[in-house]
Each structure stands twice: as C-alpha cells, then as structure tokens.
PDB file of N, CA, C and O in Angstrom:
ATOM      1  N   UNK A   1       0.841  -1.172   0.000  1.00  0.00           N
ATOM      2  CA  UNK A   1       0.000   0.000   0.000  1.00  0.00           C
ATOM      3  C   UNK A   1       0.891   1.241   0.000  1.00  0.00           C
ATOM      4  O   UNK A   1       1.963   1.445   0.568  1.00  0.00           O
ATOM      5  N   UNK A   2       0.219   1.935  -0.718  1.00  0.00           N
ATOM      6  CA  UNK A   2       1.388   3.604  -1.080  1.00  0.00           C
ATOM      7  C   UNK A   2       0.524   4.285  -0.356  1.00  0.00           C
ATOM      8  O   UNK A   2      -0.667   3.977  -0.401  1.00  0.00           O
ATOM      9  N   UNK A   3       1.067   5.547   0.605  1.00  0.00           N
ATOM     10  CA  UNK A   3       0.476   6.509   0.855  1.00  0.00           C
ATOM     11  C   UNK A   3       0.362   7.434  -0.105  1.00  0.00           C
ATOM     12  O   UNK A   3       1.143   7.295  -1.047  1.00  0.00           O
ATOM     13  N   UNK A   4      -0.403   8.365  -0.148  1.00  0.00           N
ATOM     14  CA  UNK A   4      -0.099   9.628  -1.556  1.00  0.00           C
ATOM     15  C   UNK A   4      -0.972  10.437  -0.373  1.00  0.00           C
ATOM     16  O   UNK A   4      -1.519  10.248   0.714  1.00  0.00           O
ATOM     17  N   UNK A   5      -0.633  11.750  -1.637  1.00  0.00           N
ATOM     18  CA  UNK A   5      -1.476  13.072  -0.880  1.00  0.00           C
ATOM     19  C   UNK A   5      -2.428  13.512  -1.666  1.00  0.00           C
ATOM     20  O   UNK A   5      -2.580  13.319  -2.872  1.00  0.00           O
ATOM     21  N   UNK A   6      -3.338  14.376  -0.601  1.00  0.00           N
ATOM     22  CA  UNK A   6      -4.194  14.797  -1.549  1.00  0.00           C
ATOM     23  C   UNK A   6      -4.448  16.572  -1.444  1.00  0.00           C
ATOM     24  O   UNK A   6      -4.648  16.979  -0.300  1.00  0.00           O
ATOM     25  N   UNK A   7      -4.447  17.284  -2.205  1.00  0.00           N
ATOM     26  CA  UNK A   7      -4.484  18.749  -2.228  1.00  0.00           C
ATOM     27  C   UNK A   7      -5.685  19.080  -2.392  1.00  0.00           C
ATOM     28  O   UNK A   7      -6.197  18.655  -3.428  1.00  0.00           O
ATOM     29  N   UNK A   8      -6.293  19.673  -1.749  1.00  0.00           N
ATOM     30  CA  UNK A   8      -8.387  19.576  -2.219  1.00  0.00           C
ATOM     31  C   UNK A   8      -8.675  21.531  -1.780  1.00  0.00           C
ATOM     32  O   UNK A   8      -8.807  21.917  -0.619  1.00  0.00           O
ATOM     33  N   UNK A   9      -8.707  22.312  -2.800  1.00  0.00           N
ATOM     34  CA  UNK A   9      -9.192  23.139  -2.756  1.00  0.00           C
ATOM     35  C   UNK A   9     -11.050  23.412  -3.149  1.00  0.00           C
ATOM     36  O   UNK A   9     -11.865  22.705  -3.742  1.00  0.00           O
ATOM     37  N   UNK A  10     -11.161  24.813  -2.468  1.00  0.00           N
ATOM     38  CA  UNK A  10     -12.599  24.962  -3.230  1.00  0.00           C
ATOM     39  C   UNK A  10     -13.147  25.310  -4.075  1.00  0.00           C
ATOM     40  O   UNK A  10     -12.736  26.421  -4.409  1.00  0.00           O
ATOM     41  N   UNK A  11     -14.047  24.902  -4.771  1.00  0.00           N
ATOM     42  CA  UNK A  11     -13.986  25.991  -5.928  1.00  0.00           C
ATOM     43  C   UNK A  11     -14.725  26.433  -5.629  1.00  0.00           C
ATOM     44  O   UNK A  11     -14.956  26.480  -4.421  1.00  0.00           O
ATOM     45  N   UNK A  12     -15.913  27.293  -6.953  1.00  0.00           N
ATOM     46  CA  UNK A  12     -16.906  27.416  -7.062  1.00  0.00           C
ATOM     47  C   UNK A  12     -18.187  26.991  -6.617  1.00  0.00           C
ATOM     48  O   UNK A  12     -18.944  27.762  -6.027  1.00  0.00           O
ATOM     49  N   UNK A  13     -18.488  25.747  -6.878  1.00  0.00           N
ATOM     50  CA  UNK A  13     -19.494  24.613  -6.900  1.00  0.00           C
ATOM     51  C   UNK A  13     -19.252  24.097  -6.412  1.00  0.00           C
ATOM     52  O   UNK A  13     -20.034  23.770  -5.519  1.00  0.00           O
ATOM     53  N   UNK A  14     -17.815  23.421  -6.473  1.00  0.00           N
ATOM     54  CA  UNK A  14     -17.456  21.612  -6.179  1.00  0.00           C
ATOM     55  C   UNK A  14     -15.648  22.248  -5.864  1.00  0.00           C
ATOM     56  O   UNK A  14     -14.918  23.131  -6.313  1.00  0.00           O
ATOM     57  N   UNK A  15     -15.551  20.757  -4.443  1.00  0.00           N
ATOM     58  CA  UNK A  15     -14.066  20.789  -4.453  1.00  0.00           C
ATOM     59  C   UNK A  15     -13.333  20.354  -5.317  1.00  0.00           C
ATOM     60  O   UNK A  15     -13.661  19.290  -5.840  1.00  0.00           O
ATOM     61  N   UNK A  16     -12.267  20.937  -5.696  1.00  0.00           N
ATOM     62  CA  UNK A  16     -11.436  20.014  -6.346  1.00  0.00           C
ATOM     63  C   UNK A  16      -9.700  19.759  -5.698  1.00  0.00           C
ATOM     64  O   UNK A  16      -8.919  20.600  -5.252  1.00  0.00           O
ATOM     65  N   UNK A  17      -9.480  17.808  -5.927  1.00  0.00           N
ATOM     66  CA  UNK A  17      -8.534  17.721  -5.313  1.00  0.00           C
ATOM     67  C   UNK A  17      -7.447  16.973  -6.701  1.00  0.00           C
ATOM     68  O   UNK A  17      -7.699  16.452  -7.787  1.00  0.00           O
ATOM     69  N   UNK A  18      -6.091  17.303  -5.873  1.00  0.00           N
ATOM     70  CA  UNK A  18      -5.010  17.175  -6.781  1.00  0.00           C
ATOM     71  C   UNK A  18      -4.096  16.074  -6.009  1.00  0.00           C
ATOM     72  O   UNK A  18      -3.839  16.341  -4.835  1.00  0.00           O
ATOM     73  N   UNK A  19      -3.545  14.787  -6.579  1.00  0.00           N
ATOM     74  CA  UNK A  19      -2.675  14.010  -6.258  1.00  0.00           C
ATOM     75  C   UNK A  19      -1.325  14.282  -6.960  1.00  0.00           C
ATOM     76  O   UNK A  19      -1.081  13.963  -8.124  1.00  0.00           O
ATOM     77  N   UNK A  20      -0.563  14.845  -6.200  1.00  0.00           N
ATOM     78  CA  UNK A  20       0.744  15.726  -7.150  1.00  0.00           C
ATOM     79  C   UNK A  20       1.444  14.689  -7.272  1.00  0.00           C
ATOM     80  O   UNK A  20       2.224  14.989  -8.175  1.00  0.00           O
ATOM     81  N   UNK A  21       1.779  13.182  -6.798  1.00  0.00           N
ATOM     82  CA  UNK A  21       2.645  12.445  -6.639  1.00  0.00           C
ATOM     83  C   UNK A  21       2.551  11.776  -8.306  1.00  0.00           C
ATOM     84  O   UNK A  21       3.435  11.425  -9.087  1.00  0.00           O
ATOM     85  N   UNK A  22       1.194  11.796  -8.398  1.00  0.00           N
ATOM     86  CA  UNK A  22       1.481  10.639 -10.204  1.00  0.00           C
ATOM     87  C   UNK A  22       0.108  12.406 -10.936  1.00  0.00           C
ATOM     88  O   UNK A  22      -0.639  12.291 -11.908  1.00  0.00           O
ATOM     89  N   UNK A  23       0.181  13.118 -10.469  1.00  0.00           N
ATOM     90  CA  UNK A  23      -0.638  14.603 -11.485  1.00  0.00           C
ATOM     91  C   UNK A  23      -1.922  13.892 -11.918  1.00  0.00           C
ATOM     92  O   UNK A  23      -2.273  13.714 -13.084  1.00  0.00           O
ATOM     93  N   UNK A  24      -2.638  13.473 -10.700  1.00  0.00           N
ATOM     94  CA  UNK A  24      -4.047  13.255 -11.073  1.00  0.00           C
ATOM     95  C   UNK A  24      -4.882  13.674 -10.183  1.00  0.00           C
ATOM     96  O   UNK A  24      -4.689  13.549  -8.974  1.00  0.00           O
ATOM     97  N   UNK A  25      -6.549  14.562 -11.036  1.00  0.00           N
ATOM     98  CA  UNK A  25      -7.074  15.485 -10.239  1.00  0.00           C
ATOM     99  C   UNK A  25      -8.758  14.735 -10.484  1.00  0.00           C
ATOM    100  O   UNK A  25      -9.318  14.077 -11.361  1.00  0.00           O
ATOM    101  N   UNK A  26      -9.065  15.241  -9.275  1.00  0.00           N
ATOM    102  CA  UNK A  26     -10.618  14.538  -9.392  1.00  0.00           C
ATOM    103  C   UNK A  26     -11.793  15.520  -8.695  1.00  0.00           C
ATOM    104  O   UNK A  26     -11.316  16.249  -7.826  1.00  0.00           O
ATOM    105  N   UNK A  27     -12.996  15.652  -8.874  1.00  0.00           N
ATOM    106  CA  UNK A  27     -13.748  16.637  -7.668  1.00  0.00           C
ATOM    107  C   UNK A  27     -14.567  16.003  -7.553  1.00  0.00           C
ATOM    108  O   UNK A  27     -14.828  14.996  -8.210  1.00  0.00           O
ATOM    109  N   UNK A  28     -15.258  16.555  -6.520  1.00  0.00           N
ATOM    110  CA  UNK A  28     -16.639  16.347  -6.261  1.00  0.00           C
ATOM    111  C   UNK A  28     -17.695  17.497  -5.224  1.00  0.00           C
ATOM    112  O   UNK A  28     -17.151  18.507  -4.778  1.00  0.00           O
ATOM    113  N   UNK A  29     -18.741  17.310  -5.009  1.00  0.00           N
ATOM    114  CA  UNK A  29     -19.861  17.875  -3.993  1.00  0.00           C
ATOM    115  C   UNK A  29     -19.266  18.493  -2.470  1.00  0.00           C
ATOM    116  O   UNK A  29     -19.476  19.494  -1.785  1.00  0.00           O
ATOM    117  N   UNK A  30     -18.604  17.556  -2.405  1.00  0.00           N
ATOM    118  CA  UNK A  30     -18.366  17.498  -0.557  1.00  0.00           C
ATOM    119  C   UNK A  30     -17.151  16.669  -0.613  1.00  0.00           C
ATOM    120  O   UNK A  30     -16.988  15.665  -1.308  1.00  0.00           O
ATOM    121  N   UNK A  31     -16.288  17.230   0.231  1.00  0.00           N
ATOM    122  CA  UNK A  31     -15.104  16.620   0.340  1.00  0.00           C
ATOM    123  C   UNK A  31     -14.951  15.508   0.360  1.00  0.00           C
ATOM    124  O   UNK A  31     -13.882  15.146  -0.130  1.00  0.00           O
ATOM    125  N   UNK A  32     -16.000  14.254   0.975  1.00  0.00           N
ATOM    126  CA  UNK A  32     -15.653  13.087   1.348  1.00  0.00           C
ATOM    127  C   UNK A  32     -15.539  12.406  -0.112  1.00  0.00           C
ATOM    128  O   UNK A  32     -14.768  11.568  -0.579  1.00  0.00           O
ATOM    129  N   UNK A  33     -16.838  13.257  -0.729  1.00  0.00           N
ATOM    130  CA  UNK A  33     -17.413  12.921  -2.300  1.00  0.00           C
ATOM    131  C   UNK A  33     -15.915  13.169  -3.185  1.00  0.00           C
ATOM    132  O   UNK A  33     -15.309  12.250  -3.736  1.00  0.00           O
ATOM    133  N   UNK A  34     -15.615  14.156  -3.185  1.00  0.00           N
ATOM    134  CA  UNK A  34     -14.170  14.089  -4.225  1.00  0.00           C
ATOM    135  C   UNK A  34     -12.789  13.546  -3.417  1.00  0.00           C
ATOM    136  O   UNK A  34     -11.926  13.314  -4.264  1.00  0.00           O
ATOM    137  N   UNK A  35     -12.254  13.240  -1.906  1.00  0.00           N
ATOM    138  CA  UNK A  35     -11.660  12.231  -2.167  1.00  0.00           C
ATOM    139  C   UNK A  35     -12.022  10.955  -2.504  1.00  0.00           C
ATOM    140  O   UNK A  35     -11.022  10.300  -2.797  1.00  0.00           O
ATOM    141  N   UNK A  36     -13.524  10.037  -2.621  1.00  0.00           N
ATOM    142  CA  UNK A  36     -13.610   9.130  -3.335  1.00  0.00           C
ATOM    143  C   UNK A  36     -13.248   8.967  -4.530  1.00  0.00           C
ATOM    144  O   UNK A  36     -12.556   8.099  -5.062  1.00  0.00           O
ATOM    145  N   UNK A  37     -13.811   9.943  -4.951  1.00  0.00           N
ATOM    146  CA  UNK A  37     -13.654  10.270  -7.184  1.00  0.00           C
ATOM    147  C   UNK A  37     -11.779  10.379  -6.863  1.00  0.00           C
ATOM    148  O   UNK A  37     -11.117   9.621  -7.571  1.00  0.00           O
ATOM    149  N   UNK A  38     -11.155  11.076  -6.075  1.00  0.00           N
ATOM    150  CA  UNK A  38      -9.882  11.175  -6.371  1.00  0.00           C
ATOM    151  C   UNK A  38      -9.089   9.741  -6.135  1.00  0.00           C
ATOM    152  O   UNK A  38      -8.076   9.537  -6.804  1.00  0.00           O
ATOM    153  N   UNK A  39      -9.486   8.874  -5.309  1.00  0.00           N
ATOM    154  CA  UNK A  39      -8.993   7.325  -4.937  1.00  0.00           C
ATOM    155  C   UNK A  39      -9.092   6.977  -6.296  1.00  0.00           C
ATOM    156  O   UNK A  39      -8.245   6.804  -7.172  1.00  0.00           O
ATOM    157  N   UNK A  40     -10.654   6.894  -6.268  1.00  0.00           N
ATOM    158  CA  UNK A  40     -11.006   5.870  -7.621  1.00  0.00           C
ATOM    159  C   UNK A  40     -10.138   6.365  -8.896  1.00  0.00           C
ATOM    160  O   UNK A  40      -9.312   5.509  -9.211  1.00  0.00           O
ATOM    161  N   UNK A  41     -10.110   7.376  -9.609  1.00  0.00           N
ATOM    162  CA  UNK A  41      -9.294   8.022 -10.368  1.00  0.00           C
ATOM    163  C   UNK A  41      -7.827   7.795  -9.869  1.00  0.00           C
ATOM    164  O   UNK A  41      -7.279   7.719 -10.968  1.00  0.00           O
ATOM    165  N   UNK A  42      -6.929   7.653  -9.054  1.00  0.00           N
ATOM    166  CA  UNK A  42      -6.061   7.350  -8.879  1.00  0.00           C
ATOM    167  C   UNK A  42      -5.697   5.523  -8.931  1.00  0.00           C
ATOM    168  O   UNK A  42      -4.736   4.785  -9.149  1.00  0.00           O
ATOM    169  N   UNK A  43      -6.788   5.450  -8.664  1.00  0.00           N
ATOM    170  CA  UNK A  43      -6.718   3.591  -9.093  1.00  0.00           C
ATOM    171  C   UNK A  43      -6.985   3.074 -10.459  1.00  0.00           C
ATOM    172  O   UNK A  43      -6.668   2.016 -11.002  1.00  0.00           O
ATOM    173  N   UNK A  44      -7.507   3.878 -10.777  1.00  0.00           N
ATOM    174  CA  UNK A  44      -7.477   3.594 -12.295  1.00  0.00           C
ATOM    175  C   UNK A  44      -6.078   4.019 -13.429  1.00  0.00           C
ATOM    176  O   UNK A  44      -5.742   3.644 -14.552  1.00  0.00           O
ATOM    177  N   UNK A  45      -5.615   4.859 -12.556  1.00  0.00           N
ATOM    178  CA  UNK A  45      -4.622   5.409 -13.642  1.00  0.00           C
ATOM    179  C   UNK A  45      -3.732   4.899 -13.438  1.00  0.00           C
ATOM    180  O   UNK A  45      -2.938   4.931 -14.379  1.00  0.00           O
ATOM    181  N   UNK A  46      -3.237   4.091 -12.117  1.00  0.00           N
ATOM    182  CA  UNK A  46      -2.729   3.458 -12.079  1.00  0.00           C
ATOM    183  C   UNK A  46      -2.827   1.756 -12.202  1.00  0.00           C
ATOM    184  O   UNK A  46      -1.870   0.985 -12.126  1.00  0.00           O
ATOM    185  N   UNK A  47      -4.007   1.457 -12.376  1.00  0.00           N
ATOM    186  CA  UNK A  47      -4.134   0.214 -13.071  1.00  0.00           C
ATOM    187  C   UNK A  47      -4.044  -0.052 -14.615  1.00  0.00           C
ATOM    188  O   UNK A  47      -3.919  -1.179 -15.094  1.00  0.00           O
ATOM    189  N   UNK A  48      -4.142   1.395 -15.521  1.00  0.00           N
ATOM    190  CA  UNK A  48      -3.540   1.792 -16.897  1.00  0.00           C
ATOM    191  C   UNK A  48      -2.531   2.003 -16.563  1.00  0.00           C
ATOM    192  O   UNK A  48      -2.291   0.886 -16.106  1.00  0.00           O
ATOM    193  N   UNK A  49      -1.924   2.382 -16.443  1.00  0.00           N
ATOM    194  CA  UNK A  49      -0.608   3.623 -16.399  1.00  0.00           C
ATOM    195  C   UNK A  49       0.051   2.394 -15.714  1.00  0.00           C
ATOM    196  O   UNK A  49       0.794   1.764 -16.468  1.00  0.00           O
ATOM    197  N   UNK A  50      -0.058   1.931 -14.484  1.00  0.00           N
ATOM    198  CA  UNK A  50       1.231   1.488 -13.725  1.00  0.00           C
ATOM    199  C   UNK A  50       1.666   2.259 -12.564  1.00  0.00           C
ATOM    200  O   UNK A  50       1.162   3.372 -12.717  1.00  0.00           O
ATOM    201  N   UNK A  51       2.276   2.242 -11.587  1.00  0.00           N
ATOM    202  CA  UNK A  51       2.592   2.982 -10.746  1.00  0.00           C
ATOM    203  C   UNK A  51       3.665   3.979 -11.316  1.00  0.00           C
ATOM    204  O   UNK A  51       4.409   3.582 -12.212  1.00  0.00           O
ATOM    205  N   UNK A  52       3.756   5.084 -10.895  1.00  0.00           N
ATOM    206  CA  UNK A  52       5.459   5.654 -12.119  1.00  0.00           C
ATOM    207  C   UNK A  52       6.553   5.502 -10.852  1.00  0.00           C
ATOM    208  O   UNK A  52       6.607   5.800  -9.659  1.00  0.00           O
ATOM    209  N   UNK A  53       7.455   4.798 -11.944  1.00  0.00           N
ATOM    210  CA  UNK A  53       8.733   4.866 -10.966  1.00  0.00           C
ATOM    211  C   UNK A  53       9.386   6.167 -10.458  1.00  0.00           C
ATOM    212  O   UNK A  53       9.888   6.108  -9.336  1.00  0.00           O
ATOM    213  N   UNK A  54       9.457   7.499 -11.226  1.00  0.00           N
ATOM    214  CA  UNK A  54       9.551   8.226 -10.744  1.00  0.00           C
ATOM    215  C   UNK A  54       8.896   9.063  -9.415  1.00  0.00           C
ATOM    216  O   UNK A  54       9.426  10.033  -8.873  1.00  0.00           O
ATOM    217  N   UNK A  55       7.597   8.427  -9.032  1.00  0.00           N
ATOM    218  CA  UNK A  55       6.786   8.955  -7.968  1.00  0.00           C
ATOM    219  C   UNK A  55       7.800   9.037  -6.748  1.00  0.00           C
ATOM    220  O   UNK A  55       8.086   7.896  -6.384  1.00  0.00           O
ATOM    221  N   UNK A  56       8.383   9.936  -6.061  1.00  0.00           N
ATOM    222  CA  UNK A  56       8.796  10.027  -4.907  1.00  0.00           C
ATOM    223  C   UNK A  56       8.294  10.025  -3.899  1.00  0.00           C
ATOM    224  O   UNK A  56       8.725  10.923  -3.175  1.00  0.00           O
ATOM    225  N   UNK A  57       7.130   9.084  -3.219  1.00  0.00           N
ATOM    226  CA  UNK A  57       6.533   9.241  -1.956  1.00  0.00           C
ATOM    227  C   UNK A  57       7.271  10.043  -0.938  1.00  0.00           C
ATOM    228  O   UNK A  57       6.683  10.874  -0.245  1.00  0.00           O
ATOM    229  N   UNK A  58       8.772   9.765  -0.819  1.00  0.00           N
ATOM    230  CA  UNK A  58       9.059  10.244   0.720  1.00  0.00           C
ATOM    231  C   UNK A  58       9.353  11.649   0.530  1.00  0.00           C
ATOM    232  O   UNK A  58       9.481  12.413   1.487  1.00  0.00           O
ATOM    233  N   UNK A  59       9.468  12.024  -0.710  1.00  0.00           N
ATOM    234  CA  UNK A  59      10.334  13.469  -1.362  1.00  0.00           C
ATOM    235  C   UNK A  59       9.324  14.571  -0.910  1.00  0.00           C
ATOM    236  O   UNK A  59       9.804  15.701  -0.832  1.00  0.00           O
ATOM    237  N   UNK A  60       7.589  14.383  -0.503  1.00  0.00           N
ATOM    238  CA  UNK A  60       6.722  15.070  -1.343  1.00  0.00           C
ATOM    239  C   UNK A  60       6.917  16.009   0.276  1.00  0.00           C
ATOM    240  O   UNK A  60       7.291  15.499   1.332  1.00  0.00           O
ATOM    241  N   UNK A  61       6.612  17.199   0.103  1.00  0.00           N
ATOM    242  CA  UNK A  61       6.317  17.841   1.801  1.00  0.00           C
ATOM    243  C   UNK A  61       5.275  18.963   1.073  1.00  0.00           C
ATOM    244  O   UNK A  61       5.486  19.585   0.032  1.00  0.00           O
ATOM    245  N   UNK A  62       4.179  19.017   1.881  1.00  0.00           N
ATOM    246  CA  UNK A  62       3.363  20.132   1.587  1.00  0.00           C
ATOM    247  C   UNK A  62       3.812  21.315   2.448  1.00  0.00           C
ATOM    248  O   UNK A  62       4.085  21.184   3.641  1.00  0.00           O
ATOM    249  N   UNK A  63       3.901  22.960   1.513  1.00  0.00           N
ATOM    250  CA  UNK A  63       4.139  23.874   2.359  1.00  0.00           C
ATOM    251  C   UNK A  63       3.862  24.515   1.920  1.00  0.00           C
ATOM    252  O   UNK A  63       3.991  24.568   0.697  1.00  0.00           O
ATOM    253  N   UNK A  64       3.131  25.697   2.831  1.00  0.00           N
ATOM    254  CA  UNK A  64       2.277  27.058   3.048  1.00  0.00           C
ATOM    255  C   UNK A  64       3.877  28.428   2.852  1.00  0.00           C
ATOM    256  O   UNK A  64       4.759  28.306   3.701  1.00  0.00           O
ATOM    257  N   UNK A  65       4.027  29.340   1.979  1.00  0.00           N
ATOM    258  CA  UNK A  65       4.163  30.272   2.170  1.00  0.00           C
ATOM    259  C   UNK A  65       3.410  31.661   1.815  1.00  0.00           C
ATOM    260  O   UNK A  65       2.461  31.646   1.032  1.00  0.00           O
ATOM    261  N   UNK A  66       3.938  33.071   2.518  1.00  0.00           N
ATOM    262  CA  UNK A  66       3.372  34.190   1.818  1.00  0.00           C
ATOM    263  C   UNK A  66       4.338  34.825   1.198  1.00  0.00           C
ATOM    264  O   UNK A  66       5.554  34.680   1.321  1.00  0.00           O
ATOM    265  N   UNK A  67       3.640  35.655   0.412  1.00  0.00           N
ATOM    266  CA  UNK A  67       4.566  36.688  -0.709  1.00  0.00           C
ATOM    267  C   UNK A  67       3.542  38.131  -0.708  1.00  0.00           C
ATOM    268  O   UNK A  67       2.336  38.362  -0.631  1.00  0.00           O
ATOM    269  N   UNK A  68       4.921  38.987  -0.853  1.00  0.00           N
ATOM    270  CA  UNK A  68       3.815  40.540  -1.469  1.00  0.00           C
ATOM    271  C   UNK A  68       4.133  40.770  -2.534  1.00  0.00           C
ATOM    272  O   UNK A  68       5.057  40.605  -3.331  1.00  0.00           O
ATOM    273  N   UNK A  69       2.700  41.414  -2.370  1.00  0.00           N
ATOM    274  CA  UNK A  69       2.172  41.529  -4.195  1.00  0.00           C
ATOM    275  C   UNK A  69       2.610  43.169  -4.316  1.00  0.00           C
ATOM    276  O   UNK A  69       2.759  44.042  -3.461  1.00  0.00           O
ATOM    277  N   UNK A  70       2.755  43.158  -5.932  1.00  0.00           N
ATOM    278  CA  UNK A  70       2.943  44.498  -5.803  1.00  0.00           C
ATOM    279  C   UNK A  70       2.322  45.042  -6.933  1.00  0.00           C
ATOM    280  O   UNK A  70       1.742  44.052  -7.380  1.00  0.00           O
ATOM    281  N   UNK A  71       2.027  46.112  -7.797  1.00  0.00           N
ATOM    282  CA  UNK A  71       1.386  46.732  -8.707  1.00  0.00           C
ATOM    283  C   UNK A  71       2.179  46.320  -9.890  1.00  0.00           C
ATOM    284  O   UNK A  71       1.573  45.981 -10.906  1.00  0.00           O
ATOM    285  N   UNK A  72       3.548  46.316  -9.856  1.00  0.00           N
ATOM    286  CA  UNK A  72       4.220  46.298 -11.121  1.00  0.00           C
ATOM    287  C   UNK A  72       4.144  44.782 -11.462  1.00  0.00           C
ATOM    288  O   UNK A  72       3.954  44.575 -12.661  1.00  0.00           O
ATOM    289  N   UNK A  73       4.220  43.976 -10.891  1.00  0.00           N
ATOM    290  CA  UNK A  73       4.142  42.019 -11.418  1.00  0.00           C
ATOM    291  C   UNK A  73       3.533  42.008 -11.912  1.00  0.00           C
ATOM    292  O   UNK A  73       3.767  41.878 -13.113  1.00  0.00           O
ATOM    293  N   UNK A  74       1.628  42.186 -11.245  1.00  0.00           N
ATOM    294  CA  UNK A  74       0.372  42.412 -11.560  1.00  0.00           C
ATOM    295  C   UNK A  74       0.154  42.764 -13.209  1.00  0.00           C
ATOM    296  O   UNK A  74      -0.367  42.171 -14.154  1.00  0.00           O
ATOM    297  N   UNK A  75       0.904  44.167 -13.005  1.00  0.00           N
ATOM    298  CA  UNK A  75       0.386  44.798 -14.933  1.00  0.00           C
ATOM    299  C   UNK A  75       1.322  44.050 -15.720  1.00  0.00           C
ATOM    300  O   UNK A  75       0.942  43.777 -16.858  1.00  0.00           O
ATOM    301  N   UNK A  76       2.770  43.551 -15.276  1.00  0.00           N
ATOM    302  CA  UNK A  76       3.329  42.906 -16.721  1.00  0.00           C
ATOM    303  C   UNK A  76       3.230  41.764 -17.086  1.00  0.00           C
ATOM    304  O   UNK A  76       3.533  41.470 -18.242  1.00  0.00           O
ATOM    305  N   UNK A  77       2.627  40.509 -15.892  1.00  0.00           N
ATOM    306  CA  UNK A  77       1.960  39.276 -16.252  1.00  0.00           C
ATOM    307  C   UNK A  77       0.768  39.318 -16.611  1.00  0.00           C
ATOM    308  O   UNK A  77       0.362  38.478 -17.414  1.00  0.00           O
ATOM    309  N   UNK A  78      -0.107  40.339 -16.088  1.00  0.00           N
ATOM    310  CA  UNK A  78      -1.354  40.845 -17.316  1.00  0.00           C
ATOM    311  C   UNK A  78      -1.545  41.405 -18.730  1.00  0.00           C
ATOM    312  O   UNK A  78      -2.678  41.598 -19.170  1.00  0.00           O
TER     313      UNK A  78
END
C-alpha cells in the first residue's frame, strides 16, 4: 500500500482535489465525495498507467508560504 497526498481546494461549486505524486485530479460535492472520485481516479490510472517509478513518496512535503504583491508584477503578467 502507497500513501499519496491529496491537495483539495474549493472551488466554485465543487471541491477540487489534486494528487501531485502521479498529477491526477478529481472533484466532487463534498469533500468526502471528491476524495472518493480522487482514490477511484487514482486507481485507475494506475491500473492503466502502472505505478510511475519516478513517484517520490518520501520526497513530497506540503508547504504554506506568503509573498507581497505588488502593482508592477500584476500589470506585466497581465
């Protein structure tokens, strides 16, 4: 059994969550609802796909930083 992660923001409507370890994303209604769709979707792609050898389970660390924004980034990536 592999652990993986799961990244589950909100959207609009529906959460959506992200498995960064093999880049597969799934949503649903209610959280419990899209990590199911995200399991199942992760079991499938890996029952096509294969596990990828490159997946680094132990490599992965989730982390929170902040940044300031400023006027000039804003207008020249717009």
């Amino acid at each position: 059994m592999n652990n993986l992660t799961a990244l589950i923001r909100k959207g609009d409507k529906q959460f959506v969550a992200l498995c960064p370890e093999i880049d597969v994303v799934s949503q649903g209604y209610t959280i419990e609802e899209t990590m199911k769709n995200l399991k199942e979707a992760v079991e499938l792609y890996i029952e096509e796909m294969g596990f990828p050898e490159d997946a680094k389970l132990e490599d992965t660390f989730i982390v929170k930083f902040n940044i300031e924004t400023n006027g000039k980034t804003s207008t020249i990536v717009r």
